[in-house]
SEMARNU-120534 format. One line per 4 residues: number of its first residue (from 1); their letters; for each residue x, y, z of N, C-alpha, C, CB. Coordinates in pm, whole numbers, plus 50000, padded with zeros to 5 digits. Each point is the difference from the previous one (the first is absolute). Glycine has a CB too. Layout:
BEGIN
NUM = A = X,Y,Z,X,Y,Z,X,Y,Z,X,Y,Z | ...
This chain:
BEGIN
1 = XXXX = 49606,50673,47820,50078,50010,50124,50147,50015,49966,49829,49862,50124 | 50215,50234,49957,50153,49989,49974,50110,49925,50084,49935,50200,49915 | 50130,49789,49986,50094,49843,50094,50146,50084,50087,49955,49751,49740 | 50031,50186,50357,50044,50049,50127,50096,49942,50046,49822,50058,50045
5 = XXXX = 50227,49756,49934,50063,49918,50038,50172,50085,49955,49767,49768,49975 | 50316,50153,50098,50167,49978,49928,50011,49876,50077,50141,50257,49958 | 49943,49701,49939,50118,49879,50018,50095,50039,50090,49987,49923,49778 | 50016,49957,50292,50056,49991,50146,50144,49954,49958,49770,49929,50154
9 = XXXX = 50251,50083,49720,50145,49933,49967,50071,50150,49959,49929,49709,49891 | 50049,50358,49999,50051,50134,49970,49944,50101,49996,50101,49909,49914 | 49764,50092,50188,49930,50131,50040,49920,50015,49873,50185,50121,50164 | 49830,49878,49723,49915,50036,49921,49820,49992,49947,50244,49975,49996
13 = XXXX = 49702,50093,49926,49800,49963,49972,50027,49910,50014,49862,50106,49853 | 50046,49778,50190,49911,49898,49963,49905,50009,49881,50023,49969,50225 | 49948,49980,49672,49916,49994,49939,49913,49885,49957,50127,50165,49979 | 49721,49829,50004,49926,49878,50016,49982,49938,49813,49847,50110,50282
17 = XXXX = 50192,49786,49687,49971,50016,49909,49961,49825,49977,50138,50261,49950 | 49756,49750,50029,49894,49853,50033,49996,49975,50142,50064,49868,49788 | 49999,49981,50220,50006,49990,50174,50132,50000,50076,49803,49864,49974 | 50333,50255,49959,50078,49991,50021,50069,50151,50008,49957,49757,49926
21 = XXXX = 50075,50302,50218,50074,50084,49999,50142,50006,49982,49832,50032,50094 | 50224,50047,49800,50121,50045,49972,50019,50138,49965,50026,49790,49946 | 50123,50194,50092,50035,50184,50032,50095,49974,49843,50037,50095,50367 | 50040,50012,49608,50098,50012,49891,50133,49912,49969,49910,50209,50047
25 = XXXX = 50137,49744,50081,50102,49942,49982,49953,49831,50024,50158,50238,50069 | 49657,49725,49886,49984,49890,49975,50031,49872,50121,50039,50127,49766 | 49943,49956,50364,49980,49949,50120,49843,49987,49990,50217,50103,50128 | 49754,49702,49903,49868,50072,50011,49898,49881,50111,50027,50147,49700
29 = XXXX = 49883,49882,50315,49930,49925,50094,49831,49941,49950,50167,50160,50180 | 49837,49725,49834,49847,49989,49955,49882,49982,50123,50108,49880,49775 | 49768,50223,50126,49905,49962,50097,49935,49912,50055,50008,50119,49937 | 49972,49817,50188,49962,49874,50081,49819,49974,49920,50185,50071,50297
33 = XXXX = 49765,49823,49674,49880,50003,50002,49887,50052,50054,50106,49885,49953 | 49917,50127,50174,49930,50085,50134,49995,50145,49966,50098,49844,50186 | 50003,50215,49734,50006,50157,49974,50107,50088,50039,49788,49970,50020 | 50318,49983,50046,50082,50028,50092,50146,50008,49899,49842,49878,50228
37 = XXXX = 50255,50196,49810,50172,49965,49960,50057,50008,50138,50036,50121,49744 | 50067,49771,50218,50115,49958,50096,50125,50182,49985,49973,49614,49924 | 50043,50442,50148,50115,50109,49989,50094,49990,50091,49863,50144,49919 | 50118,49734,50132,50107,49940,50142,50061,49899,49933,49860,50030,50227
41 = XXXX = 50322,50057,49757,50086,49924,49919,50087,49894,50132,50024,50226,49764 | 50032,49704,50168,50082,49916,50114,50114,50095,50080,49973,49768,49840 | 50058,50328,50046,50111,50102,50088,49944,50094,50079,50150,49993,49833 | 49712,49971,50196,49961,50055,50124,49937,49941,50132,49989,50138,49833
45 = XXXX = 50069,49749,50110,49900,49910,50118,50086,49941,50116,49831,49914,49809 | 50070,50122,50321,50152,49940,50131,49931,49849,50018,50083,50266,50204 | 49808,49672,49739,49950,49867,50052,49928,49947,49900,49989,50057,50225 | 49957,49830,49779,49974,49975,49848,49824,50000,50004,50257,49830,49933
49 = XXXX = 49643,50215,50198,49907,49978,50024,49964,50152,50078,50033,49716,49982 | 50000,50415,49970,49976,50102,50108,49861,50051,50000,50233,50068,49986 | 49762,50018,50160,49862,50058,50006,49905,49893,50113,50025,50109,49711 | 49840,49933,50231,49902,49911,50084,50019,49867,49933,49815,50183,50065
53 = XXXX = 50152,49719,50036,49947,49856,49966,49900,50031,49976,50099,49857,50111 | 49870,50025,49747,49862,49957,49932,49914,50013,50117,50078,49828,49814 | 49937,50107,50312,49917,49981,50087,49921,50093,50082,50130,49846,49977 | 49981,50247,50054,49977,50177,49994,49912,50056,49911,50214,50023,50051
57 = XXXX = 49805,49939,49843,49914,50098,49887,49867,49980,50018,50159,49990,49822 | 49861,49891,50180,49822,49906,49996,49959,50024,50112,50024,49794,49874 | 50013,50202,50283,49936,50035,50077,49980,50185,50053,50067,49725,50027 | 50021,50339,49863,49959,50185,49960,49899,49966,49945,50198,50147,49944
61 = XXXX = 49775,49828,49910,49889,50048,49941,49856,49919,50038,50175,50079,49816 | 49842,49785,50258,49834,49972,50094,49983,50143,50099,50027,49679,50042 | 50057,50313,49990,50017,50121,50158,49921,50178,49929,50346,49860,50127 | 49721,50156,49792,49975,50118,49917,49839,49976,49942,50286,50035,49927
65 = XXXX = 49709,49881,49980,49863,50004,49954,49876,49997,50095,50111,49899,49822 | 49895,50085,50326,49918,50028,50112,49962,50093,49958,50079,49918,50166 | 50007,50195,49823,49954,50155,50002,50064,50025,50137,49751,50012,49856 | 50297,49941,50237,50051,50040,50136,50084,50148,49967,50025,49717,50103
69 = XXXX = 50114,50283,49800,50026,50112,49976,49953,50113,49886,50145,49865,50114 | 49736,50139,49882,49935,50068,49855,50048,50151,50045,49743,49829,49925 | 50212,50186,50215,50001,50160,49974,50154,50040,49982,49774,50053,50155 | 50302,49874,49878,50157,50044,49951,49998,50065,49853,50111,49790,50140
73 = XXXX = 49864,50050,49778,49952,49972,49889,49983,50171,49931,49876,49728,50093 | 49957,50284,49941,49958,50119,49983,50083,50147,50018,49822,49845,50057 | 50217,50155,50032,50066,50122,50054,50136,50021,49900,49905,49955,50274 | 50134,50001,49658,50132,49976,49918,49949,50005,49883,50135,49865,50136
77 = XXXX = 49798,50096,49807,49832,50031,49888,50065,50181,49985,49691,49797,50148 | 50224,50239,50007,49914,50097,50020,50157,50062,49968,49733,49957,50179 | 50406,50067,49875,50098,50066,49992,49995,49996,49821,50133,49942,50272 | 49900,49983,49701,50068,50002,49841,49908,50069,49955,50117,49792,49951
81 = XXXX = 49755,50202,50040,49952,50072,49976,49975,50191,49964,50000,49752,50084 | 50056,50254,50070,49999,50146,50035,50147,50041,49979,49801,49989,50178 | 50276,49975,49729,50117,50057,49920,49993,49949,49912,50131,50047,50123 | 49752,49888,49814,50021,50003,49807,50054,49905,49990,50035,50207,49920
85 = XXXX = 50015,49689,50134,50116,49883,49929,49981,49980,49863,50010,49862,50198 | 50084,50125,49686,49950,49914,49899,50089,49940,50005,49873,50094,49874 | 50291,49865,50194,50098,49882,50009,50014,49951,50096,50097,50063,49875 | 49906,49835,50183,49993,49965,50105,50106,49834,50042,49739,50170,49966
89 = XXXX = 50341,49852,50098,50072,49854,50022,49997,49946,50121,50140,50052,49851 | 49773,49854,50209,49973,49911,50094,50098,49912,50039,49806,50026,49929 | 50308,50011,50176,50096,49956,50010,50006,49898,50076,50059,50173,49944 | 49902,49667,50085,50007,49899,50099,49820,49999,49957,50256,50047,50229
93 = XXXX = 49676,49946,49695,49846,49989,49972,49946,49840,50010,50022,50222,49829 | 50072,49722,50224,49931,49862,50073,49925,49901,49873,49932,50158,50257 | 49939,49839,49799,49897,49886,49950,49911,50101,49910,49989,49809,50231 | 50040,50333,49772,49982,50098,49923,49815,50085,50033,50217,49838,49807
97 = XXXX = 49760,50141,50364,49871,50040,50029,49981,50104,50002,49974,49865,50088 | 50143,50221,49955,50038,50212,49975,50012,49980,49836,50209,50117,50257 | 49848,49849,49700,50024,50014,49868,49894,50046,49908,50150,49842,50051 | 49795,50023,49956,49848,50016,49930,49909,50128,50054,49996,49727,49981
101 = XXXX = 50010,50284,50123,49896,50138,49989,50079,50157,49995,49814,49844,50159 | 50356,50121,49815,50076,50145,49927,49954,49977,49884,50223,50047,50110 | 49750,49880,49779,49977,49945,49902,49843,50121,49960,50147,49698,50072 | 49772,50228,50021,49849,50097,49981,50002,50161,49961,49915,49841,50190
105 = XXXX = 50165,50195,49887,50055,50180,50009,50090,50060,49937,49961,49984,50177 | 50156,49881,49801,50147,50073,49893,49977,49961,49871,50198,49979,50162 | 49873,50069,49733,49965,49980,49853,50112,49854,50005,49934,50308,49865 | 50186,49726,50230,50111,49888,49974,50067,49982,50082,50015,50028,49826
109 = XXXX = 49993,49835,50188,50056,49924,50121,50116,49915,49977,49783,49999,50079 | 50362,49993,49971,50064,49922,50000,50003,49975,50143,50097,50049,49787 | 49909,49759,50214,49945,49941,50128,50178,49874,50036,49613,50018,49917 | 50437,50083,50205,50138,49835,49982,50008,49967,50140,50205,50071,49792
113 = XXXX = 49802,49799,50220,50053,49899,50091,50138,49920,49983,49765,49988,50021 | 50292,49981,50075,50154,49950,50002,49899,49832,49981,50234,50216,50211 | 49643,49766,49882,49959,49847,50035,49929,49944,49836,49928,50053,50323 | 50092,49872,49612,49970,49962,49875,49845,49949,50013,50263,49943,49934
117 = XXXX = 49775,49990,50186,49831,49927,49999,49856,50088,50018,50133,49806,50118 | 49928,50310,49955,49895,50100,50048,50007,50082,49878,50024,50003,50269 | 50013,50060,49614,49964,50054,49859,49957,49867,49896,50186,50221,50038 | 49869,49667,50015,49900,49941,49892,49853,49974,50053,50205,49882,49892
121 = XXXX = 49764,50130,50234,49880,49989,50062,49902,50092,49994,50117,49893,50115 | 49979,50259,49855,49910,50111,49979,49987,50015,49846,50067,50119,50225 | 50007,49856,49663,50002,50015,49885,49893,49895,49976,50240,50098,49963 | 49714,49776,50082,49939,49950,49933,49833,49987,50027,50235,49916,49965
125 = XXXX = 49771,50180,50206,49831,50061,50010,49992,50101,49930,49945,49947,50209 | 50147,50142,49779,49993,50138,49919,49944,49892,49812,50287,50225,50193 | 49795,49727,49776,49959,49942,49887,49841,49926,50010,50275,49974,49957 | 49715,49977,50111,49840,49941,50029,49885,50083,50005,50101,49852,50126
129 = XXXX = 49923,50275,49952,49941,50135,50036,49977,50060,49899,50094,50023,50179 | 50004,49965,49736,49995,50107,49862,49956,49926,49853,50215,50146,50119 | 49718,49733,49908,50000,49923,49857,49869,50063,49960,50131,49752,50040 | 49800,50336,49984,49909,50076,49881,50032,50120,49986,49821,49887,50033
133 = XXXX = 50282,50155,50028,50053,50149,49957,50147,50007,49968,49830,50101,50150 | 50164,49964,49732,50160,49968,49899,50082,50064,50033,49932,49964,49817 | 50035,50142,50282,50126,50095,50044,50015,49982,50154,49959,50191,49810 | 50192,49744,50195,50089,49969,50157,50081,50130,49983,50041,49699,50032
137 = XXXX = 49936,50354,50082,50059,50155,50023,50131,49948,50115,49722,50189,49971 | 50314,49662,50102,50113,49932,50049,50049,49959,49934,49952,49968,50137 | 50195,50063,49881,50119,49905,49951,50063,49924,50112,50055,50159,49818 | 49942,49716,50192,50061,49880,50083,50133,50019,50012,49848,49841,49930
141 = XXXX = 50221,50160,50195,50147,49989,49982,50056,49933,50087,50010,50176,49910 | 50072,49677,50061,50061,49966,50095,50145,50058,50039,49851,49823,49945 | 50173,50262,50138,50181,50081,50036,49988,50017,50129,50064,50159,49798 | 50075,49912,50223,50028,50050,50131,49994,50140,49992,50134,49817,50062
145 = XXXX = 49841,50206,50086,50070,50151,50086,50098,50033,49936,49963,49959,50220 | 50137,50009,49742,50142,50029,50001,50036,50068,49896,50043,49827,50111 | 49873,50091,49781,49987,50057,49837,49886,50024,49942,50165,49893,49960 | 49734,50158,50063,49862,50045,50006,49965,49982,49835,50018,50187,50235
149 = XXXX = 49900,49760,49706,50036,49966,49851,49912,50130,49927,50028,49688,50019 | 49976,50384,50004,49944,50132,49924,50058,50130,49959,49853,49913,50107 | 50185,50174,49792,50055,50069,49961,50052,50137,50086,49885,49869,49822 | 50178,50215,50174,50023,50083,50070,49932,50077,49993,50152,49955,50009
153 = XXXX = 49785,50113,50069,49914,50128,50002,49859,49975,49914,50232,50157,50015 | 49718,49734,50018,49901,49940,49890,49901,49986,50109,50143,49862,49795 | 49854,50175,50329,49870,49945,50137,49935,50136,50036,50147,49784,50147 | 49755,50252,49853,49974,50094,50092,49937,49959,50117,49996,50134,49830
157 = XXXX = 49991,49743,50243,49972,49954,50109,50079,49864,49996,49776,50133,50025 | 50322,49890,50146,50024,49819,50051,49909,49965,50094,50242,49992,49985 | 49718,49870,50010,49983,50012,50157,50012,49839,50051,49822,50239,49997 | 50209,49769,50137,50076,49888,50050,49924,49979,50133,50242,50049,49882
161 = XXXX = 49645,49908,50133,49906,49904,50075,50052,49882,50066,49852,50068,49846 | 50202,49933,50282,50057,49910,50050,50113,49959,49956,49824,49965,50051 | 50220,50119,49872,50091,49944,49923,50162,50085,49982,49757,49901,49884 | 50407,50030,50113,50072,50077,49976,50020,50147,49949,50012,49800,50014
165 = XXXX = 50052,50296,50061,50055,50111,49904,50130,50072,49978,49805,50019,50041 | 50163,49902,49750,50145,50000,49986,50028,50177,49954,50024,49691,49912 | 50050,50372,50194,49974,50139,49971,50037,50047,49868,50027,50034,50224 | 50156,49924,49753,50044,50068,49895,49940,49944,49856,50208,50052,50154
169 = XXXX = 49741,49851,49846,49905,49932,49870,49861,50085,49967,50083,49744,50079 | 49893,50294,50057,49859,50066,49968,50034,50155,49985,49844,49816,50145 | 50260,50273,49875,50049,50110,49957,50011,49969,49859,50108,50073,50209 | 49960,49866,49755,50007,49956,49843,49910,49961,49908,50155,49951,50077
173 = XXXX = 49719,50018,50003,49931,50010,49909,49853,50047,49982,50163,49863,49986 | 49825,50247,50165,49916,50040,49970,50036,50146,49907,49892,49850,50207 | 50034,50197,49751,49915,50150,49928,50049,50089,50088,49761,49925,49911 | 50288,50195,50054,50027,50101,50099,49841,50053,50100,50232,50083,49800
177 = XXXX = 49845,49927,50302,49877,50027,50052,49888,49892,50065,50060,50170,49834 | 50042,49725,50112,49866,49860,50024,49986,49932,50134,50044,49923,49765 | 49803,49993,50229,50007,49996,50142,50013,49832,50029,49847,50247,50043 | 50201,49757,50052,49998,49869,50135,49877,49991,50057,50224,50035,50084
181 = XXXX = 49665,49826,49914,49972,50000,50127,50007,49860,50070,49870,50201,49942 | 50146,49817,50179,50063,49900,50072,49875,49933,50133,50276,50148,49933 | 49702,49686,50054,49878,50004,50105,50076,49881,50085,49739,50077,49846 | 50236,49953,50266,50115,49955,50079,49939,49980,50162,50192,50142,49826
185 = XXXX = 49786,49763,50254,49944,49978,50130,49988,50077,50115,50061,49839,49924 | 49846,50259,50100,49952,50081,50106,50087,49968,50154,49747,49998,49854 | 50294,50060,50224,50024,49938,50110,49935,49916,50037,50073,50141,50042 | 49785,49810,50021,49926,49913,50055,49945,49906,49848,49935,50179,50252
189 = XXXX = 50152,49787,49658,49929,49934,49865,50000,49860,50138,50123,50121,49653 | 49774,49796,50309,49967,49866,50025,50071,49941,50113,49952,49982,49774 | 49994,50177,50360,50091,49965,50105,49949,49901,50083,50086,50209,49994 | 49835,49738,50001,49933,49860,50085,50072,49879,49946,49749,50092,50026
193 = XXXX = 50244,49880,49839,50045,49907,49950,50147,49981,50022,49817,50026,49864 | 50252,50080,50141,50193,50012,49996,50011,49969,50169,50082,50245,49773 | 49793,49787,50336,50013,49952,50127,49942,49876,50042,50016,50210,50032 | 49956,49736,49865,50003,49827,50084,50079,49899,49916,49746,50017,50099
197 = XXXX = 50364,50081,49767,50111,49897,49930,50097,50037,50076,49944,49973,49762 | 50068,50156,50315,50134,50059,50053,50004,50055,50122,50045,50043,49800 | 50079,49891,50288,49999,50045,50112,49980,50144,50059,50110,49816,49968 | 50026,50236,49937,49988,50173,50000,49967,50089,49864,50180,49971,50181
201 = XXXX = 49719,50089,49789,49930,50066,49935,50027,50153,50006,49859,49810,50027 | 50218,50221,49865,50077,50142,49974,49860,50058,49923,50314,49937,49963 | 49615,50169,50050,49943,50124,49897,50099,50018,49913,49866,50130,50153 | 50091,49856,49680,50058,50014,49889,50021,50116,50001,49926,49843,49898
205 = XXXX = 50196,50230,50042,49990,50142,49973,50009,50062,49842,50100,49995,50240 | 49847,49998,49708,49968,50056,49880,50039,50110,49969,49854,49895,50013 | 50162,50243,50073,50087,50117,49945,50133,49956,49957,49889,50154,50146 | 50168,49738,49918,50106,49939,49912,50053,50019,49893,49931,49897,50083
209 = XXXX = 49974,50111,49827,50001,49985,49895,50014,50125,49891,49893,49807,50106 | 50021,50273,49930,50005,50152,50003,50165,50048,49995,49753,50009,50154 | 50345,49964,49926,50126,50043,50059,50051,49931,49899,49995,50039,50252 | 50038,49825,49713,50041,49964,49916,49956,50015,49833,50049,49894,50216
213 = XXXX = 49872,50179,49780,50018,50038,49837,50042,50154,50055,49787,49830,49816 | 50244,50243,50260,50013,50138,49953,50193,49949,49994,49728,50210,50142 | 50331,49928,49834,49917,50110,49916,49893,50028,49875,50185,50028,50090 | 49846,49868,49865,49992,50007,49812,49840,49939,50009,50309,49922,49871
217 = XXXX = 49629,50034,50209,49855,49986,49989,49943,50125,50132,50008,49684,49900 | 49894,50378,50099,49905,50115,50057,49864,49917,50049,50094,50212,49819 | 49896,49818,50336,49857,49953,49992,49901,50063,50008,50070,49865,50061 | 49824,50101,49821,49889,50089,49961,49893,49977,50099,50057,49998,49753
221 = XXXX = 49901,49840,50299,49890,49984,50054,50030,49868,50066,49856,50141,49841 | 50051,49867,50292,49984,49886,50075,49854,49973,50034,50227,50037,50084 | 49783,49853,49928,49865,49930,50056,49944,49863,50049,49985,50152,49871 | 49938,49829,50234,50019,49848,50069,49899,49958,49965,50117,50015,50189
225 = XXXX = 49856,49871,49779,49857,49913,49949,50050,49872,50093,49927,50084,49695 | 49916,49931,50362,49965,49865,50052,49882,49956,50025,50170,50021,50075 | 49855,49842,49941,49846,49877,49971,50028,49953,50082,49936,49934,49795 | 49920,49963,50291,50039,49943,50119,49930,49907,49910,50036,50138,50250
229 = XXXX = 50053,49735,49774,49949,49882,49957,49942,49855,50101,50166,50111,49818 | 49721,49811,50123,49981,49880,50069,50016,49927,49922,49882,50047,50140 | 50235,49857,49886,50055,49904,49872,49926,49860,50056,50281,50125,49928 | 49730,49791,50006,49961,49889,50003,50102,49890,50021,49831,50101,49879
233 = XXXX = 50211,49785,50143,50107,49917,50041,50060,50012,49849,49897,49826,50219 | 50048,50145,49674,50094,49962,49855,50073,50146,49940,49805,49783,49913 | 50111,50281,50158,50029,50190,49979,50147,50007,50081,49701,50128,50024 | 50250,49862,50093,50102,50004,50083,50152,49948,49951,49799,49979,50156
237 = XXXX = 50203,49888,49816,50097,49935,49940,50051,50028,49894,49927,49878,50094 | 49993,50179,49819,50075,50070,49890,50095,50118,50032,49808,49933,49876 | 50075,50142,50234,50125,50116,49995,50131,49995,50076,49817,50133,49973 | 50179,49794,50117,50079,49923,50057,50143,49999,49902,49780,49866,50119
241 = XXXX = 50136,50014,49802,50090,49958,49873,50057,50073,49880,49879,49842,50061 | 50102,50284,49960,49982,50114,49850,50099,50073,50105,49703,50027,49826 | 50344,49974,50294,50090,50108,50030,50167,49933,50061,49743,50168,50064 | 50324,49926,49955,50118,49914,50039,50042,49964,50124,50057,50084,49835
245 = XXXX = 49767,49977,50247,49994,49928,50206,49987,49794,49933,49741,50295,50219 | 50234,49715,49678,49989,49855,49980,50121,49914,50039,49851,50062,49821 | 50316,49983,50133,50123,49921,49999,50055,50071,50137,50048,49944,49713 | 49898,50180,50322,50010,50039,50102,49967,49951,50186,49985,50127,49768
249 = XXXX = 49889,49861,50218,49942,49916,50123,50025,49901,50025,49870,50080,49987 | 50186,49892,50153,50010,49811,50026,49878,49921,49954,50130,50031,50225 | 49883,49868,49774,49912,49928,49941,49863,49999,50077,50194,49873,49905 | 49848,50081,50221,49907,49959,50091,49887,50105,50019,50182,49864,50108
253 = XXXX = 49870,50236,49890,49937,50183,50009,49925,49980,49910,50175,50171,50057 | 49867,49789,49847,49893,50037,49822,49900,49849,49981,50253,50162,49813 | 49800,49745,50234,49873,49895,50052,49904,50052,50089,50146,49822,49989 | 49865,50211,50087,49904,50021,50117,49931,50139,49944,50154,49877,50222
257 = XXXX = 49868,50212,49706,49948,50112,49923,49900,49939,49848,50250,50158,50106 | 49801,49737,49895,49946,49984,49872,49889,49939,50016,50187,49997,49894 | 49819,49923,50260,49913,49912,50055,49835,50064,50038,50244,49886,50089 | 49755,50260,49917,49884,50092,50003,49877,49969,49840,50209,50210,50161
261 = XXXX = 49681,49805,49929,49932,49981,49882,49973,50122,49949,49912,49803,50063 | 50072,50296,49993,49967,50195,49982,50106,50023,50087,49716,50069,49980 | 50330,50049,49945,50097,50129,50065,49972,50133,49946,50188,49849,50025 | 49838,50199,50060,49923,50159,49995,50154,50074,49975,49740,49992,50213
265 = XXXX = 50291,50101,49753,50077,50066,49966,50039,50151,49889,49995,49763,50100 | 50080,50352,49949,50008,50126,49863,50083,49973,49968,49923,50178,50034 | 50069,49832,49791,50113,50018,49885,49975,50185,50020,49976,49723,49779 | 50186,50304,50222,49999,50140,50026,50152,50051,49879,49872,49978,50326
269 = XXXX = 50098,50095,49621,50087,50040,49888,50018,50163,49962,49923,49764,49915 | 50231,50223,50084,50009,50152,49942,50058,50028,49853,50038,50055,50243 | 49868,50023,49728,50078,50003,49846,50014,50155,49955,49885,49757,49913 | 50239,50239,50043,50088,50127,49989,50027,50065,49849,50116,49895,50212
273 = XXXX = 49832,50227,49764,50024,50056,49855,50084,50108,50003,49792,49937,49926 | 50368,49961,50035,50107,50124,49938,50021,50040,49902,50084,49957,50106 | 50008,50147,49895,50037,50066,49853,50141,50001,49955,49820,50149,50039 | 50182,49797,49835,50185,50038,49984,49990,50124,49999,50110,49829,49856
277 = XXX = 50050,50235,50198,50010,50130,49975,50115,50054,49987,49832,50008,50090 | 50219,49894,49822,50144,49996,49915,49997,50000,49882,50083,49898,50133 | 50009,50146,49760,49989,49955,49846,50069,49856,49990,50014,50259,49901
């Protein structure tokens, strides 16, 4: 595999050498037990705890391992697929449930989160997952948006799943020609649920997003996936808890929601495949 990382201190390779990446000028970082490197220096940090809470993570990956969002899952599979990926950087990759199945399809994965607890959570099922097979095609990364810890022009796929987009980072480092894809909440995503935490209930707009990468991103393809789900009360509460209607909703709203033993409800999602089309 070829190494993809830079140092977040003078831009330069990363290189792995035992359990310790260092670049040339002997900046260097060691690897966590779990499988993971720290690339989130203090001169980039606005808080000393960013990202999801532990508590967040843990109630993503119960929520996720349902299978409630598989066909997302799948459908993002199915994209990378149908342009060849062999680089791929999972930008905000959580508890690492997309991750792992870019993993199945790409030869190579760099996987980063700003939240520490949610890459050591995914680095260390990915490590559990993989203890009879010697080749991890993920690299763990704890960084930010801001400074994306991977080389310039070293990605031929970003993609940012619920997740920030840091534009001019991802010009920089994707591949000419390379693509974005972006999965991001349908107008009606989990519109039952957002109407009994919230008084007034806006339709998400997702072309949004589209507008804000052009010029310099092209959109190749659109498409809406959705599942109608029957969650269960602990289901319920997770997802609840895995999104940000959680710090959002009055309290009382999200008691009395949580208080259901079944809820019926669609996860509705759009996910978008652009193209750079800049040098």
């Amino acid at each position: 595999m070829s190494e993809l990382l830079m140092c977040p201190i003078c831009r330069e390779a990363l290189h792995l050498d035992g359990k310790t990446w260092q670049c040339v000028n002997r900046h260097s970082y060691d690897q966590a037990k779990q499988g993971y490197v720290n690339l989130h220096v203090v001169q980039h940090k606005h808080s000393k705890s960013p990202g999801d809470t532990p508590e967040a993570v843990a109630a993503r990956r119960r929520f996720l391992q349902t299978g409630a969002y598989q066909p997302l899952q799948q459908a993002v599979s199915e994209l990378l697929q149908s342009i060849s990926a062999k680089t791929v950087l999972d930008i905000g990759c959580g508890e690492g449930y997309y991750t792992q199945a870019m993993a199945n399809v790409v030869p190579q994965v760099v996987a980063v989160d700003i939240a520490k607890s949610a890459v050591q959570t995914a680095a260390k099922q990915a490590q559990q997952s993989n203890e009879h097979n010697k080749v991890q095609n993920i690299t763990w990364v704890v960084g930010t948006g801001a400074v994306l810890p991977v080389l310039d022009q070293s990605m031929n796929v970003c993609t940012s799943l619920f997740s920030p987009l840091p534009k001019m980072e991802m010009l920089r480092v994707l591949k000419k020609q390379g693509y974005l894809i972006i999965a991001t909440p349908a107008p009606q995503h989990l519109f039952a649920m957002r109407e009994a935490l919230f008084d007034e209930v806006k339709a998400h707009e997702p072309d949004n997003f589209v507008t804000q990468m052009a010029p310099e991103f092209s959109l190749v393809s659109k498409q809406i996936i959705t599942t109608d789900l029957n969650l269960d009360q602990n289901q319920l509460k997770d997802l609840i808890a895995m999104t940000p209607y959680a710090w959002k909703a009055k309290a009382d709203k999200r008691q009395a929601l949580e208080a259901h033993q079944s809820f019926q409800l669609s996860a509705s999602f759009c996910l978008f495949l652009l193209q750079k089309c800049v040098d």
